[in-house]
C-alpha positions in Angstrom: 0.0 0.0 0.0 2.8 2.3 1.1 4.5 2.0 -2.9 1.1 2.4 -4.1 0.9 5.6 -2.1 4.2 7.2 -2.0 6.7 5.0 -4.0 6.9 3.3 -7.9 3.0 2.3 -8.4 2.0 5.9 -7.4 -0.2 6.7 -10.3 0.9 3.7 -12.0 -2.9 2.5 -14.3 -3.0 -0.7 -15.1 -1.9 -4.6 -13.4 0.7 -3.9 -10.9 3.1 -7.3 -9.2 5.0 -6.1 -6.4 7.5 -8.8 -4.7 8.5 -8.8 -1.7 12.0 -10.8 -1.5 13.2 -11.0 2.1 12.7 -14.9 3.9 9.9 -15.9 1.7 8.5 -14.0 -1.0 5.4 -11.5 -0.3 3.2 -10.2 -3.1 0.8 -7.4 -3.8 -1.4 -7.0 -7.4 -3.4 -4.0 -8.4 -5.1 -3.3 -10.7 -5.6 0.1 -11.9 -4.9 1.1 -8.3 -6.9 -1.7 -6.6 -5.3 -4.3 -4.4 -6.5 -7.8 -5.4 -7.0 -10.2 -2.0 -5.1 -12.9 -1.3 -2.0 -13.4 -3.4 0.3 -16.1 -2.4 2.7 -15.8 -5.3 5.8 -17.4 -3.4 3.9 -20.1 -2.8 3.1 -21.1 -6.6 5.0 -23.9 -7.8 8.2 -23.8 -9.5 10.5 -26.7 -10.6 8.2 -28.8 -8.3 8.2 -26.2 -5.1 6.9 -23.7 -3.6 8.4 -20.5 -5.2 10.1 -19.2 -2.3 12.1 -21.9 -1.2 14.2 -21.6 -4.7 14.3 -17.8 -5.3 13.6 -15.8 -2.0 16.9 -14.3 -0.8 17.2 -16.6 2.4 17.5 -19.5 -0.2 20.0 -17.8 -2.5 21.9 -17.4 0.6 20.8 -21.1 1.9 22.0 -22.6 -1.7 25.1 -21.0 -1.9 24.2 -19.0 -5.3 25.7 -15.9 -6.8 23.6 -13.3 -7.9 24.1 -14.4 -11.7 22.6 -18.0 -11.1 19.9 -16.3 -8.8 18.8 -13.8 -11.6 18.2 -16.5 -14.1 16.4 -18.9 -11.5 14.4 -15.3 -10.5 13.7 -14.6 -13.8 12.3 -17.9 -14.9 10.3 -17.4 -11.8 9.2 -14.2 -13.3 8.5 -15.4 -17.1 5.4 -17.7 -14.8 4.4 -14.9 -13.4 3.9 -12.8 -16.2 2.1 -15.8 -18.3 -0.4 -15.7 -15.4 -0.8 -12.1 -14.9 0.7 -10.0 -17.8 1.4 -7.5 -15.5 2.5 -3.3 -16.5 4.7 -3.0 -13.9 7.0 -5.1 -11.2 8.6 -3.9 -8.3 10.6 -5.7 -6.4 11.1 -4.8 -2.4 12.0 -6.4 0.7 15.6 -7.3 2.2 16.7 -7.8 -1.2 15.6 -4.7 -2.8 18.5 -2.5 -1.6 20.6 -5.1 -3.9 18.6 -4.2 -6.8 21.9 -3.2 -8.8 24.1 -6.4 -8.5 21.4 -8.5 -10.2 18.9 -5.8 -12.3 21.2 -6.3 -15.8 20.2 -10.1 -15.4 16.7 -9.5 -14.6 14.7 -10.8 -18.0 10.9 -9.8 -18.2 8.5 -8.1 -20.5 7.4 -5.8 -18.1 9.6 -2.8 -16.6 11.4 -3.9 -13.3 11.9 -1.4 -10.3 12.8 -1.4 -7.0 10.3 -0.4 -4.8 11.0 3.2 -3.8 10.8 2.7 -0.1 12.7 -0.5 -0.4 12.7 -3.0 2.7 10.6 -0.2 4.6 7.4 -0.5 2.5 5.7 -3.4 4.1 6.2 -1.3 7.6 4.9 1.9 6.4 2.0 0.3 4.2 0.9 -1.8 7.7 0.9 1.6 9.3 -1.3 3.3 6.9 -3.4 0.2 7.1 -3.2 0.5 10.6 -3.9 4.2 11.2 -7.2 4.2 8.5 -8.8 1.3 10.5 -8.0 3.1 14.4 -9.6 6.5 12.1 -12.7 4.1 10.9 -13.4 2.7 14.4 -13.0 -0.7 13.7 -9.9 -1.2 14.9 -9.6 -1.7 18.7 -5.8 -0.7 19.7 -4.3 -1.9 23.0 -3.8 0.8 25.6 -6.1 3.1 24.2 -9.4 4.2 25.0 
């Protein structure tokens, strides 16, 4: 929510895929500005497992890979994605994000690739904003407060 608001799907139309790449692999698609429920995109399977477990950045780290052999493993990763969604726009964010250079060149996908402008922060901040609209609605009850 926080990239849709501030960061690199600010006024982005169309079908948005943001990644989150930290331990697992989060995801987030709007479209035309909406977020679609419940996308489990690390989970989907890939060479016979779950996503994550091959291209998160734990198991780059967990497999021993450089960031050439992890680009090509995240981009076929990527290439399923697209067939599925066709999305405008990917933005990659989490712990990995801040890495963008060292692997972007390898990156292959029809789409644009960007790192998400408030990098590993953008979960936090979007929970907040999430957080804050629901306290301002009423229908979140907040502990220690009256």
């Amino acid at each position: 929510m926080a990239e849709l608001a501030f960061g690199a799907a600010r006024d982005h139309a169309g079908i948005v895929l943001l990644l989150t790449i930290g331990t697992g692999i989060g995801s987030a698609l709007f479209v035309d500005g909406v977020l679609m429920p419940n996308t489990e995109l690390g989970h989907v399977a890939f060479h016979g497992r779950a996503a994550e477990t091959l291209v998160s950045a734990v198991s780059r780290e967990r497999r021993h890979v450089g960031w050439k052999r992890w680009a090509r493993d995240f981009s076929a990763y990527l290439a399923q994605l697209e067939a599925y969604l066709w999305p405008d726009l990917i933005i990659l964010g989490g712990g990995i994000s801040k890495e963008f250079a060292r692997y972007r060149a390898r990156l292959v996908s029809r789409a644009p690739i960007v790192p998400a402008r408030l990098l590993n922060t953008a979960g936090i901040v979007g929970a907040a904003m999430i957080g804050d609209r629901a306290a301002r609605a009423g229908s979140a009850s907040l502990p220690g407060t009256s």
